[in-house]
C-alpha positions in Angstrom: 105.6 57.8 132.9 103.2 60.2 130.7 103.4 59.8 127.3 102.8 63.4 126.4 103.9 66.0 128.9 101.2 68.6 128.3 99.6 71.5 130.2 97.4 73.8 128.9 98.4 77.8 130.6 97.1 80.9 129.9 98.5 83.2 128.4 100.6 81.3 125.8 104.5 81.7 126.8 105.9 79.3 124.0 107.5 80.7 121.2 106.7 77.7 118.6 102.7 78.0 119.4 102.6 81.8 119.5 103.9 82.1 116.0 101.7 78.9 114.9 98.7 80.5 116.7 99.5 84.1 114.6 100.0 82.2 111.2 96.8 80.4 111.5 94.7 83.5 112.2 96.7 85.1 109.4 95.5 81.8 107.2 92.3 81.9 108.1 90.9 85.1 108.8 90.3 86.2 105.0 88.7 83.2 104.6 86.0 83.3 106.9 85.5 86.8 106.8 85.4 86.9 103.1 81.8 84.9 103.8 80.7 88.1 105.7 81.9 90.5 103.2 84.2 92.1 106.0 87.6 93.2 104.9 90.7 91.0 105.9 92.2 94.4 107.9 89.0 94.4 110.0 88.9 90.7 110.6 93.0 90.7 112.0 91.8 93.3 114.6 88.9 91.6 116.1 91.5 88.8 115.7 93.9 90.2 118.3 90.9 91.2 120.5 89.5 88.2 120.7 92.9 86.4 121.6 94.2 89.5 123.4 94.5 90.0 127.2 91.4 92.0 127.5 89.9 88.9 125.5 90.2 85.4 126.0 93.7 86.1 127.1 95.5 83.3 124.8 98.1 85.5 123.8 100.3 87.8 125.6 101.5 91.7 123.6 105.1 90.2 124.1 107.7 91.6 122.7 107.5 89.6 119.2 104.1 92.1 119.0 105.8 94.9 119.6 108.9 94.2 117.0 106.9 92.5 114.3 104.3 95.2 115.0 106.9 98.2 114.5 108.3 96.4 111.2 104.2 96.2 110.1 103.7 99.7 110.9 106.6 100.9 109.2 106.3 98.6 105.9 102.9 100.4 105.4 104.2 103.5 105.5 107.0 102.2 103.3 105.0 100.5 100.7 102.5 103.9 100.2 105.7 105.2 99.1 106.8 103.2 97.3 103.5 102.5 95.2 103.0 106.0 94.6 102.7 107.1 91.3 105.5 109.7 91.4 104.4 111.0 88.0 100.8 111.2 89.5 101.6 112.5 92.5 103.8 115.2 90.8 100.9 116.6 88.7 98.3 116.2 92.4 101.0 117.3 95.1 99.3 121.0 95.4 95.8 119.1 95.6 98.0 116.1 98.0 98.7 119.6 100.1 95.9 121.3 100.5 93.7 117.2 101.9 96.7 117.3 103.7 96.9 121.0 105.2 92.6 120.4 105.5 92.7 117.4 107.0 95.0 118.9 109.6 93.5 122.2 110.0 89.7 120.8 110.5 90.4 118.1 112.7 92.2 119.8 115.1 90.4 122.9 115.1 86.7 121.4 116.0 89.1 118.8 118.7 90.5 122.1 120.4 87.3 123.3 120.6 85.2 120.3 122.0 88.1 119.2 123.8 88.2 122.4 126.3 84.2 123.4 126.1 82.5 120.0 126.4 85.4 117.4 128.5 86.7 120.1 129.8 90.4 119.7 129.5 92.9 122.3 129.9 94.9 123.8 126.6 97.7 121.7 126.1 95.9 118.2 126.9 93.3 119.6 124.3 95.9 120.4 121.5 97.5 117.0 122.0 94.1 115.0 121.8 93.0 117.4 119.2 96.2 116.3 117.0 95.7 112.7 117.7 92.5 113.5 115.4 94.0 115.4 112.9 96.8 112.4 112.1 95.5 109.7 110.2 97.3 105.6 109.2 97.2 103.9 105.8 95.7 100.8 107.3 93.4 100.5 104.3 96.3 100.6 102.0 96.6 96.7 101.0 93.3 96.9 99.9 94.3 99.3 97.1 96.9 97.1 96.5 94.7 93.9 96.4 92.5 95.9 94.0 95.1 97.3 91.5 94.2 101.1 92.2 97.0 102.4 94.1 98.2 104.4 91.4 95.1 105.9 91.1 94.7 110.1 91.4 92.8 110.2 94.7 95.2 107.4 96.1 98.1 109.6 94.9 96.3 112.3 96.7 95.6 110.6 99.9 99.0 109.3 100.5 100.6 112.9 99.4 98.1 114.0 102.5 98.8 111.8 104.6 102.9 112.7 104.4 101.7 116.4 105.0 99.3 115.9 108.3 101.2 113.3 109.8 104.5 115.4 109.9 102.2 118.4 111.4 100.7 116.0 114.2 104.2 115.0 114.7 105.7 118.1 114.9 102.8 118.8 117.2 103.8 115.9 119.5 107.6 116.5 119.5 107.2 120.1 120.4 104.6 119.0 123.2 106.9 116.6 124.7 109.6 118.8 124.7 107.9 121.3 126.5 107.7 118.5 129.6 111.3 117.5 129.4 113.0 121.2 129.8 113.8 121.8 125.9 110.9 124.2 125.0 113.0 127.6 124.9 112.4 130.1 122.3 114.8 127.7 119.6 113.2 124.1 120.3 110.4 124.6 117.7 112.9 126.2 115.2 115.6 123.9 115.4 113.7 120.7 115.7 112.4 121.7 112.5 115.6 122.3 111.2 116.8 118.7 112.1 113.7 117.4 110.0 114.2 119.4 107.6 117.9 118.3 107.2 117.5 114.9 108.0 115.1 114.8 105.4 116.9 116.4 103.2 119.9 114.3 103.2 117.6 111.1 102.7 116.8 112.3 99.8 119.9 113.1 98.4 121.9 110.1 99.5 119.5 106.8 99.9 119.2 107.2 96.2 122.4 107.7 95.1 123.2 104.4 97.7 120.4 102.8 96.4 121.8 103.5 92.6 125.5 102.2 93.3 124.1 98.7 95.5 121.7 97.5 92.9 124.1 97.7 90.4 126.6 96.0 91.9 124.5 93.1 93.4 121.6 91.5 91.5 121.0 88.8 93.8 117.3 88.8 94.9 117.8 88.0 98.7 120.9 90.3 98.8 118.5 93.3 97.3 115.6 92.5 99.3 117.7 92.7 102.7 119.2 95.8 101.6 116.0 97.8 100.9 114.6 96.7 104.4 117.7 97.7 105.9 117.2 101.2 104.0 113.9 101.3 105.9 115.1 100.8 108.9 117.6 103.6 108.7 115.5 106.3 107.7 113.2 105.1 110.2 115.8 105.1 113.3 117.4 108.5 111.8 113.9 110.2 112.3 113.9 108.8 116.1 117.3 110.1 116.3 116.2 113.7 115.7 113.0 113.0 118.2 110.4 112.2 115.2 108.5 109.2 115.1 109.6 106.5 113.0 107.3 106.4 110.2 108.0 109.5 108.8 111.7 108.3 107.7 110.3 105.1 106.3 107.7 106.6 104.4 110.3 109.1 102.7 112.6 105.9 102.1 109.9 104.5 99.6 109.7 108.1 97.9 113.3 107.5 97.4 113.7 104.3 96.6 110.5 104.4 94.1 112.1 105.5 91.1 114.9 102.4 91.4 111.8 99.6 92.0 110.0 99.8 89.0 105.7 98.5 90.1 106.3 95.4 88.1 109.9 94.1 88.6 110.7 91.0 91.0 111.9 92.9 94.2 108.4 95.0 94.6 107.1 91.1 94.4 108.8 90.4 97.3 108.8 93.3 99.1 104.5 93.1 98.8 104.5 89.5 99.2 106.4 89.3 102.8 104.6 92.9 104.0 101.4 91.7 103.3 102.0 88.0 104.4 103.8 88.5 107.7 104.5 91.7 108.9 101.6 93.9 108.4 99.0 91.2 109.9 101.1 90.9 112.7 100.9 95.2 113.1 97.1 94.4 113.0 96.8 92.1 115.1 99.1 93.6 117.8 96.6 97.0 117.6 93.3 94.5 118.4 95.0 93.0 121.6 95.3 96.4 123.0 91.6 96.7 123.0 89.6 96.6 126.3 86.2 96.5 125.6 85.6 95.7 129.3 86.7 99.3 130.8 85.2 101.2 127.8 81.7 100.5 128.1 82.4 99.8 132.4 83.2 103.5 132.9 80.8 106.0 131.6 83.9 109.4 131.1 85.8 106.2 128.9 82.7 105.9 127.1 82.1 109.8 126.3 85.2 110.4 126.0 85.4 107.8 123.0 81.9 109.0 121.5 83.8 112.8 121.0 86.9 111.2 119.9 85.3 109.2 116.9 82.7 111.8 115.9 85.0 114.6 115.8 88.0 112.5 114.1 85.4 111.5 111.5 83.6 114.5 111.0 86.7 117.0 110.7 88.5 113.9 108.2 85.2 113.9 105.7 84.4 117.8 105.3 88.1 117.8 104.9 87.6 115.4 101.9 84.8 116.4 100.9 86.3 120.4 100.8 88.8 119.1 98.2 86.6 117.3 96.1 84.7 120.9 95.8 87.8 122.8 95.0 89.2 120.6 92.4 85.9 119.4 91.1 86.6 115.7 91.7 84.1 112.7 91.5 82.3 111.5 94.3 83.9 108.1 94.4 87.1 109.5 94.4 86.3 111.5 97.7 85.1 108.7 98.8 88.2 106.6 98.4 90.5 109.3 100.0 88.2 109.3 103.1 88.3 105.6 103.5 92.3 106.1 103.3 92.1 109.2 105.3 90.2 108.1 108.0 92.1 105.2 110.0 93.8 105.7 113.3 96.8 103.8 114.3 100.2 104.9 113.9 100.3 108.8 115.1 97.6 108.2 117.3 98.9 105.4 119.2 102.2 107.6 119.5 100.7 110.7 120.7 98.7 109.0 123.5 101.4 106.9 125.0 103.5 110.0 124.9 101.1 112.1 126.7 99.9 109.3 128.9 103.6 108.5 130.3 104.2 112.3 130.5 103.5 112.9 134.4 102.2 116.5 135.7 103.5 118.7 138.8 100.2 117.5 141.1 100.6 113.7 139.7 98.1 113.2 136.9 98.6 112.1 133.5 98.5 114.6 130.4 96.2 111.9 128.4 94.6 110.0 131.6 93.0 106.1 131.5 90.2 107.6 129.8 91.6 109.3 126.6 94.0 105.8 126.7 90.9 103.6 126.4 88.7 106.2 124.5 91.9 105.9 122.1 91.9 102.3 121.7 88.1 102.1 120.8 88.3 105.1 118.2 91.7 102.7 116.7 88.7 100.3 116.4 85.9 102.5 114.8 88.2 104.3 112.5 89.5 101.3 111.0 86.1 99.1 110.7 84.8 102.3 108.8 88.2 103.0 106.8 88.6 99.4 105.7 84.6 99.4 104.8 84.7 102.7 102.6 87.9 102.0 101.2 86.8 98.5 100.2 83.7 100.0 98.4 85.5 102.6 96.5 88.7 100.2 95.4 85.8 97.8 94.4 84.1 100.5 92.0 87.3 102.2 90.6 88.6 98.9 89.8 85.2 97.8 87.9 84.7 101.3 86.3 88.1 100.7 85.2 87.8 97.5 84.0 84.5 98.6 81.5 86.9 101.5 80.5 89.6 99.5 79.5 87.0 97.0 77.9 85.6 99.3 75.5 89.0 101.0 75.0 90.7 97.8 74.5 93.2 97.8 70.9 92.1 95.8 68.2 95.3 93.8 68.1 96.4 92.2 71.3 100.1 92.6 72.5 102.5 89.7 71.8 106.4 90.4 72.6 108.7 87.8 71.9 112.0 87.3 73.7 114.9 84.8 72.0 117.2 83.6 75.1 120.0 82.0 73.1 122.4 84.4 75.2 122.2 83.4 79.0 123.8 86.8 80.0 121.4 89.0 78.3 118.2 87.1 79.7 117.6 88.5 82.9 118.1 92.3 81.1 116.0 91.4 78.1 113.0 90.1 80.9 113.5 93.0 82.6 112.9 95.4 79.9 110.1 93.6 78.3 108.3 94.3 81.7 108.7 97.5 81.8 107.4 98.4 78.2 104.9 95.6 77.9 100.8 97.2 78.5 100.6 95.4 82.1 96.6 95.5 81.6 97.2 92.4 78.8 97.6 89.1 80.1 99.8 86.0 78.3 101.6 88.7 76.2 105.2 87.7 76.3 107.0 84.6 75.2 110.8 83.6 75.3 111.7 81.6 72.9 114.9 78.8 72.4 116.0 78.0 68.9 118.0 74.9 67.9 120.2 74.3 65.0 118.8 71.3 62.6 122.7 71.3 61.7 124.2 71.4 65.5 121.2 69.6 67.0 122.8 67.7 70.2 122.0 66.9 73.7 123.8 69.6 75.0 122.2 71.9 73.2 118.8 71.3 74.3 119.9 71.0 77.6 121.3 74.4 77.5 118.3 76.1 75.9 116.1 74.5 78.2 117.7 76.0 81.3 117.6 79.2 79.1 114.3 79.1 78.8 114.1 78.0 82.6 116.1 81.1 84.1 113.5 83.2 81.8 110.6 81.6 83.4 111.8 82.4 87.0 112.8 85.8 86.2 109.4 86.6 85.0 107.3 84.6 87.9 109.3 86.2 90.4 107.4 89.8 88.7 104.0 87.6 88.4 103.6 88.0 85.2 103.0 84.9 82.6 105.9 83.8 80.7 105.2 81.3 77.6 108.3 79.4 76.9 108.5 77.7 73.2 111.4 75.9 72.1 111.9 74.6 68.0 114.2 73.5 65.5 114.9 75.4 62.6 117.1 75.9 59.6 119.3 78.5 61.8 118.0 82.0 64.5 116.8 83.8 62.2 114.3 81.7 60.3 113.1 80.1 63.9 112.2 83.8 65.4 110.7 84.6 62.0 108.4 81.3 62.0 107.7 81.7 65.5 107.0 85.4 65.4 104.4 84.6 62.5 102.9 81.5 63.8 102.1 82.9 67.0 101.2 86.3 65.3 104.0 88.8 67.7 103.8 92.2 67.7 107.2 93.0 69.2 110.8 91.0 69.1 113.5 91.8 71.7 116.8 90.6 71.0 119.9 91.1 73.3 123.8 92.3 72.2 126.6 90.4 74.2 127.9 93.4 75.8 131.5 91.7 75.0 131.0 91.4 70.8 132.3 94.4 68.8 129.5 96.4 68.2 129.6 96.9 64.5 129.2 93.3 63.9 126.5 92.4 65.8 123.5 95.1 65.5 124.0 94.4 61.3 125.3 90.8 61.4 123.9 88.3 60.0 121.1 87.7 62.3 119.7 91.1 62.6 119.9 91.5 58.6 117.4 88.4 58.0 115.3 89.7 60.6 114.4 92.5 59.5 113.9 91.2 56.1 111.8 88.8 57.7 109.5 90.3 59.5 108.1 93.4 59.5 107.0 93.9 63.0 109.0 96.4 66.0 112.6 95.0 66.4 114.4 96.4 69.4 118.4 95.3 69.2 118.8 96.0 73.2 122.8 96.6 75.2 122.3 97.1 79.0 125.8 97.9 80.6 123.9 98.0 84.0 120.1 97.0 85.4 117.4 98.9 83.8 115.9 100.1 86.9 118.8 102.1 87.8 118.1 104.1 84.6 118.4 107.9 85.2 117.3 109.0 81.7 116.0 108.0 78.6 117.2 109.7 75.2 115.9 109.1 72.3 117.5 110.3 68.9 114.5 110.2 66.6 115.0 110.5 62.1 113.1 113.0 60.1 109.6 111.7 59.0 109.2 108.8 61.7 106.0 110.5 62.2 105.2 108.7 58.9 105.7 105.3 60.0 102.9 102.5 61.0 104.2 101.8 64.2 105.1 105.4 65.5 102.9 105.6 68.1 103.6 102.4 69.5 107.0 103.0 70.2 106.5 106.5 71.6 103.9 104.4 73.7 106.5 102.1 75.0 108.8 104.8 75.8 106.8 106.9 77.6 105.3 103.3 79.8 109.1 102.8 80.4 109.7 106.2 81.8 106.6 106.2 84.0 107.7 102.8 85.4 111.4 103.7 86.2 110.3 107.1 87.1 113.0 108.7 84.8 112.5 112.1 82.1 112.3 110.9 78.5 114.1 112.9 76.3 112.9 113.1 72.6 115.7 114.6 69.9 114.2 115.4 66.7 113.6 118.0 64.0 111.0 120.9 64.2 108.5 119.1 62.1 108.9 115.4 64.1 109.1 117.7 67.3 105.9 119.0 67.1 104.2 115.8 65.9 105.9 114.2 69.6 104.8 117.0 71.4 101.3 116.4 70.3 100.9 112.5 70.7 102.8 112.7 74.3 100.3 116.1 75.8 97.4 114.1 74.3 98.1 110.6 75.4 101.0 110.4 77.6 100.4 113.1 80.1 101.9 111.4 83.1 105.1 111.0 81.4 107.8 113.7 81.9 109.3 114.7 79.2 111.8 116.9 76.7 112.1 117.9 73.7 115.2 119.2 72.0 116.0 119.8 68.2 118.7 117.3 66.5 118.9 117.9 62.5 121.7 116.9 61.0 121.3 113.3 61.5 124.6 112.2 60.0 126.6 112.4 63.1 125.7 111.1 66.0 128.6 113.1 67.4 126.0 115.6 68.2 124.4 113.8 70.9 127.5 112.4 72.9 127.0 116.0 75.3 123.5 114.5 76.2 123.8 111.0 77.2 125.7 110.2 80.6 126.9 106.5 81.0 123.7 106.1 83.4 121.5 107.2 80.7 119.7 104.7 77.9 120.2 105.9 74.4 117.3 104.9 72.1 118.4 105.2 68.4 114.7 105.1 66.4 116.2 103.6 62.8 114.1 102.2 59.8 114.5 99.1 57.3 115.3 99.8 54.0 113.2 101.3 51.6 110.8 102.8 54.3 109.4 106.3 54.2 112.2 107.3 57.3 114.9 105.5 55.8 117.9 108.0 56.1 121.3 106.5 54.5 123.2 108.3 57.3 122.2 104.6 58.9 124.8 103.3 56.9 127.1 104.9 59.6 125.1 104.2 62.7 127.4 101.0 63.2 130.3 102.7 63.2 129.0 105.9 65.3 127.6 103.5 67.8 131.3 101.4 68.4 133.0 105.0 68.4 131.1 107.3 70.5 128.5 105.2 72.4 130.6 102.0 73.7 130.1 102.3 77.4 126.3 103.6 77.0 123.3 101.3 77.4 121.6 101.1 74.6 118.6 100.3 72.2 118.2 100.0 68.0 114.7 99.9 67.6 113.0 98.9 64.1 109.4 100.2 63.5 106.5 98.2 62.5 105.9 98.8 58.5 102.4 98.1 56.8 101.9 95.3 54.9 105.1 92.4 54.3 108.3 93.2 54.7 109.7 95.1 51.7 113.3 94.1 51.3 112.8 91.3 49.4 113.5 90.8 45.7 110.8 90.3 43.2 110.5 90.2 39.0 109.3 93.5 39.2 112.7 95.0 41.2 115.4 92.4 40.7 117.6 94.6 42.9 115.5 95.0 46.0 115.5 98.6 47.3 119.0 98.9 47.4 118.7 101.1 44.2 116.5 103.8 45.1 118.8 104.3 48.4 121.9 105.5 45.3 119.6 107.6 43.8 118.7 109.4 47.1 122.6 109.7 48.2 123.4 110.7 44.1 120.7 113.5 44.7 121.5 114.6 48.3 125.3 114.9 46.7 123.9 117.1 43.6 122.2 118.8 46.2 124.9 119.8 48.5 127.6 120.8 45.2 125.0 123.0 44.2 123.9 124.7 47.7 128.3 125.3 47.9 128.5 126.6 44.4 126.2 129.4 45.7 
């Protein structure tokens, strides 16, 4: 009897060692390549050829290739749009329109041309092989990713383009498959645009508002994470339904979805990680084993036909590039970068030319015949190795040239937010919100802290603040982002955050409401009181009713002379960071002279950000304001400490105006930095604190008011 029961046959048939041989190739592709200097995209596609059928025939294009392929394909498309900057790519769409109108019109104008005059083809062969140029995949995408630039402009720019030319080609291919199945009368064109149209139409109105209602309902990771995919899926499978391709749907799901998976939170973790582990390799790899090498360079028309296909898909793709660079007076780099994203072949392509090489004509031939198939395959080949090589370049010198920028811009005093956890159901909100307002160029800038009682210390309680501080840590490794956890005994909450916050010299303190406590106590209690007389760093008091991704608006109700304040600009900074990340409108509400002061800081600064501006002066009722904030809107209410230069004694009321009007609102009371200590405190030379000048101010605003009736 043989101990081991093993033959060795070609191709590979077993599941188990088909999905061992892929993951190892995944494993160890980047690191041998990365030796050579060749990009990981580059290395999965000689991969696949060298293990390929037309290779050393190890593996077989089974159907596993073709399913893991298609989710690959569609998660790139899916993750452009879902990386894009939509703020970006609001201010660049007309410059997004006219690479992508170019980068159609060039391409498939020389291909016409060459197709017909030099291989000879007939008109509707040449307009199909001349749109196979014109389309273009974001193959080169993870390495924009890998290199922290995808929210740059010409990114923005390139993926904006690539929306526009691919729907052309594939508008171009639907109608030209039509035409060979009996549905090109005078309507098709029309009406299959029509169906696009709609169907994209209501993606964009409903995945949203799905999107919205799901993620606030369910918060667990795996449950969110299936969801979105499942998202993808169905715009994808809605656009086949209407007799597009596939990717078009799952790109417009990321536009969608963008706004409701902010760039830093735990899900777009996930959703990179498993893309660019699994799924997107295995697209790669699937697109190398359908590479013959053999029949190109065995059959001379394969071979010229592949020469024309490459120079003309390259050509038409860089004066397209290089034509928007001179109209918009961009940098070289940057049209550099676009053409290494503009230039890959994959998706589209390999669409087109299956469609036109299955469709059969009246004397027998093929539209695309075995030459244009293999020609195909090899310009796949070339436009990636060159894509993948420019685009490495550029990402490489953005992301330095960035890195010197942000050097020698860099703020004198380093970011440090701190995060007490005693509440486990305000945790994963207060995480969240740090994330999305923290500068995500600074490393090691949050902390959460745990504070025990000296009175109360007990097991239990350090048991329980550990798994605080626990839960904390997960929620914030899931974004990859650095959480310092600190735990101490103190006198009580207050005086631990305060000794904390000034041994560990933080900038910002985040503290959570229990959504459940009456809202007068808590924002003045106890707690809140000594901090602020504490310290005299930002204080944000924070009350999420619901996840701060699904955010629709931010509104902030802003005192007269906040301008005045030390830490104005950083909260206007944080702000306008959290409504570029959640994609929402900030809305400022202030008086003229404030208003033009915001107006100012935000055009000069904060650009990206979009924003309104409307004029709130009576500041004594809140009442005002109730019109303006919808229960999926986040109210920001910018208060002061005692004694400061904004102090308004209309804050006296804010408790109250908060429980009456604003009870089923998320919201935030944020305290300014002030310069110097904190000034609430009593001294020799004002026994009463500040308390005193605050009468004086109401005895004169009375006075005022008699007299201002009495005339």
């Amino acid at each position: 009897m043989d101990l081991f029961d093993f033959s060795l046959k070609l191709p590979i048939t077993d599941p188990t060692w088909i999905f061992l041989l892929v993951l190892l190739i995944i494993l160890f592709a980047p690191i041998l390549l990365n030796r050579l200097r060749i990009p990981h995209i580059i290395g999965m596609i000689l991969a696949g050829l060298v293990i390929g059928e037309h290779g050393f025939n190890i593996l077989a294009r089974d159907s596993s290739f073709e399913l893991f392929g298609k989710v690959g394909l569609y998660y790139i498309m899916f993750l452009a749009g879902l990386e894009m900057n939509m703020s970006d790519f609001k201010q660049n769409r007309g410059k997004a329109v006219v690479l992508g109108l170019l980068a159609f019109i060039i391409p498939i104008g020389i291909g016409l041309v060459t197709n017909m005059a030099y291989l000879k083809y007939s008109f509707i062969t040449s307009v199909l092989l001349a749109s196979m140029y014109a389309s273009h995949t974001l193959v080169a995408y993870p390495i924009v990713i890998r290199y922290g630039v995808s929210r740059h402009r010409s990114v923005s720019i390139a993926v904006g383009g690539t929306a526009v030319t691919d729907t052309l080609t594939l508008l171009v291919l639907a109608v030209v498959g039509g035409m060979f199945k009996g549905e090109s009368g005078g309507l098709f064109w029309l009406w299959l645009v029509v169906k696009v149209i709609f169907l994209g139409g209501l993606i964009m109105y409903f995945f949203p508002r799905i999107g919205r209602w799901f993620f606030r309902r369910y918060d667990d990771n795996v449950m969110q994470f299936i969801f979105v995919l499942a998202m993808v899926f169905l715009g994808a499978g809605l656009m086949e339904f209407v007799g597009m391709e596939g990717i078009l749907g799952a790109f417009l799901a990321g536009l969608v979805l963008n706004r409701l998976i902010p760039h830093v939170s735990p899900l777009m973790n996930h959703l990179e990680f498993v893309g660019n582990a699994l799924f997107i390799p295995y697209f790669l790899i699937g697109v190398g084993m359908m590479i013959d090498i053999h029949v190109i360079f065995g059959h001379g028309n394969a071979l010229k036909v592949a020469g024309v296909m490459i120079v003309v898909a390259l050509t038409g793709k860089w004066i397209a590039c290089w034509l928007t660079q001179k109209i918009y007076k961009m940098g070289a780099i940057e049209r550099e970068l676009m053409y290494g994203l503009s230039n890959a072949q994959a998706a589209a392509t390999l669409a087109a030319v299956l469609v036109g090489y299955n469709i059969i004509l009246p004397n027998g031939e093929r539209l695309l015949n075995d030459d244009v198939l293999n020609g195909t395959v090899l310009l796949i080949l070339v436009t990636c190795v060159v894509s993948s090589f420019i685009t490495e370049r550029a990402a490489r010198k953005i992301a330095i040239d960035e890195a010197h920028l942000e050097e020698e811009n860099r703020p004198a005093e380093l970011e440090k937010i701190l995060i007490p956890v005693a509440n486990p159901d305000t945790i994963e909100d207060l995480i969240n919100l740090s994330l999305v307002i923290r500068d995500p160029k600074q490393r090691d800038n949050m902390m959460a802290l745990n504070v025990i009682n000296d009175n109360n210390a007990s097991e239990a309680l350090e048991i329980r603040g550990k798994r605080n501080l626990e839960k904390a840590a997960m929620i914030a490794a899931s974004a990859d982002v650095p959480l310092k956890l600190i735990s101490r005994y103190d006198l009580n909450i207050a005086s631990g955050i305060i000794h904390t916050a000034k041994e560990h010299e933080v900038t910002d303190v985040i503290i959570g409401l229990h959504r459940k406590v009456n809202i007068v106590d808590s924002f003045f209690g106890m707690l809140a009181e000594n901090l602020l007389k504490g310290l005299h760093r930002e204080v944000m008091i924070a009350k999420l009713l619901m996840p701060i991704n699904t955010i629709r608006r931010i509104n902030l109700a802003v005192p007269p002379k906040a301008e005045y304040e030390a830490g104005f600009q950083k909260w206007v900074e944080h702000f306008c960071r959290m409504g570029n990340m959640l994609g929402c409108r900030v809305h400022f509400f202030a008086n003229e002279e404030t208003t033009g002061l915001l107006q100012m800081l935000v055009k000069k600064r904060y650009s990206t950000t979009s924003t309104d501006f409307s004029r709130l002066d009576d500041w004594g009722d809140l009442l005002l304001l109730t019109g303006q904030v919808n229960y999926d809107h986040l109210l920001v209410i910018i208060s002061a400490r005692r004694g400061s230069i904004s102090y308004d004694p209309a804050f006296e009321r804010l408790p109250a105006q908060l429980g009456k009007y604003f009870a089923n609102n998320s919201l935030i009371v944020l305290y300014p930095d002030q310069l110097g200590e904190p000034q609430d405190m009593l001294s020799f030379s004002n026994p009463r604190g500040n308390n005193e000048d605050q009468h004086y101010e109401k005895v004169g605003k009375w006075f005022y008011k008699w007299f201002k009736k009495s005339n």
